[in-house]
C-alpha positions as CSV (number, residue, x, y, z in Angstrom):
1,X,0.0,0.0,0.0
2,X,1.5,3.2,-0.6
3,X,2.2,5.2,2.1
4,X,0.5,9.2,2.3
5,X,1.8,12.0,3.5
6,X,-0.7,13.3,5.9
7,X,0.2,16.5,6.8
8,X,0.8,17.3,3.0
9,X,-3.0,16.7,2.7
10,X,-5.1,19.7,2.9
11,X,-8.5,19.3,5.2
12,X,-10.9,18.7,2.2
13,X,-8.2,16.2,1.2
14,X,-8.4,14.2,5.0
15,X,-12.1,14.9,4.9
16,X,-12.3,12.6,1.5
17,X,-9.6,10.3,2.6
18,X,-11.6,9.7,5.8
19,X,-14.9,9.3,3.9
20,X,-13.3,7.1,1.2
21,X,-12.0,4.6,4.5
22,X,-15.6,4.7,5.9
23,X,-16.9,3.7,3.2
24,X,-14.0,0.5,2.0
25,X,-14.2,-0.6,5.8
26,X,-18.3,-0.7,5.2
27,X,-17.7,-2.7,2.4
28,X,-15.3,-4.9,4.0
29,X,-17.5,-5.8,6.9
30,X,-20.6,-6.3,4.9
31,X,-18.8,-8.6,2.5
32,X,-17.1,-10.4,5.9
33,X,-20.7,-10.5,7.6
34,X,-21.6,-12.3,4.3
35,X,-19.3,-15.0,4.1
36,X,-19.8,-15.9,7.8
37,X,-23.5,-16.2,7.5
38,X,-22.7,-18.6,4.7
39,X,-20.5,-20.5,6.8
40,X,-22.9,-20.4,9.6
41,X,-25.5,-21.9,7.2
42,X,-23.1,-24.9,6.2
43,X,-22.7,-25.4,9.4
44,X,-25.7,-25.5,10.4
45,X,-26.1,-28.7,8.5
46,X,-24.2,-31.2,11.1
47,X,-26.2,-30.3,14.4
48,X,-28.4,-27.7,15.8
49,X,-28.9,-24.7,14.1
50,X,-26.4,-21.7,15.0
51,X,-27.5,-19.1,17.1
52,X,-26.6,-15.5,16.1
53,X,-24.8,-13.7,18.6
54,X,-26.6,-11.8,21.4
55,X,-25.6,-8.4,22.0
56,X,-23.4,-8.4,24.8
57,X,-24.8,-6.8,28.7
58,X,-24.2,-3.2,28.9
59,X,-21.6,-3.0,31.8
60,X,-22.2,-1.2,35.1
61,X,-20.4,1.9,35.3
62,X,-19.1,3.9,38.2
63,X,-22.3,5.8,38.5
64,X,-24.6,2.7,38.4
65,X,-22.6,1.9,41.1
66,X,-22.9,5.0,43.1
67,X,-26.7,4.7,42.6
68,X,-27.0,1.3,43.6
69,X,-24.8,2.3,47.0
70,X,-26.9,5.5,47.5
71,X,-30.5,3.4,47.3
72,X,-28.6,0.8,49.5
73,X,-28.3,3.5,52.2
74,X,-31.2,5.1,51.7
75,X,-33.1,1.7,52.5
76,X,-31.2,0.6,55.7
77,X,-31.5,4.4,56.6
78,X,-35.5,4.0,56.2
């Protein structure tokens, strides 16, 4: 791949460079989504169907945490 001079670029020139990436690494993951739901498929053939992949939990953050410690208090308080 040839290699691009960044800072030469102007920032109409990054602007299209970044939009031209978007839209290959679209393209790319479409095409990769594609060919694993067609292996999924063959797959699928020598036992129980596949599952497609749940979305994984949100995680707790430190303010979910705080608010869970704050309603702890406030019950043992009540």
């Amino acid at each position: 791949m040839a290699k691009i001079d960044l800072d030469s670029l102007s920032i109409e020139e990054l602007a299209a460079l970044r939009d031209s990436a978007i839209e290959k690494l679209a393209e790319k993951v479409a095409a990769r989504q594609a060919e694993l739901e067609a292996e999924l498929e063959r797959l699928a053939q020598y036992g129980r169907p596949a599952k497609k992949a749940a979305a994984p939990a949100p995680k707790a953050t430190k303010i979910d945490a705080a608010k869970a410690e704050l309603a702890k208090v406030a019950r043992e308080a009540a």
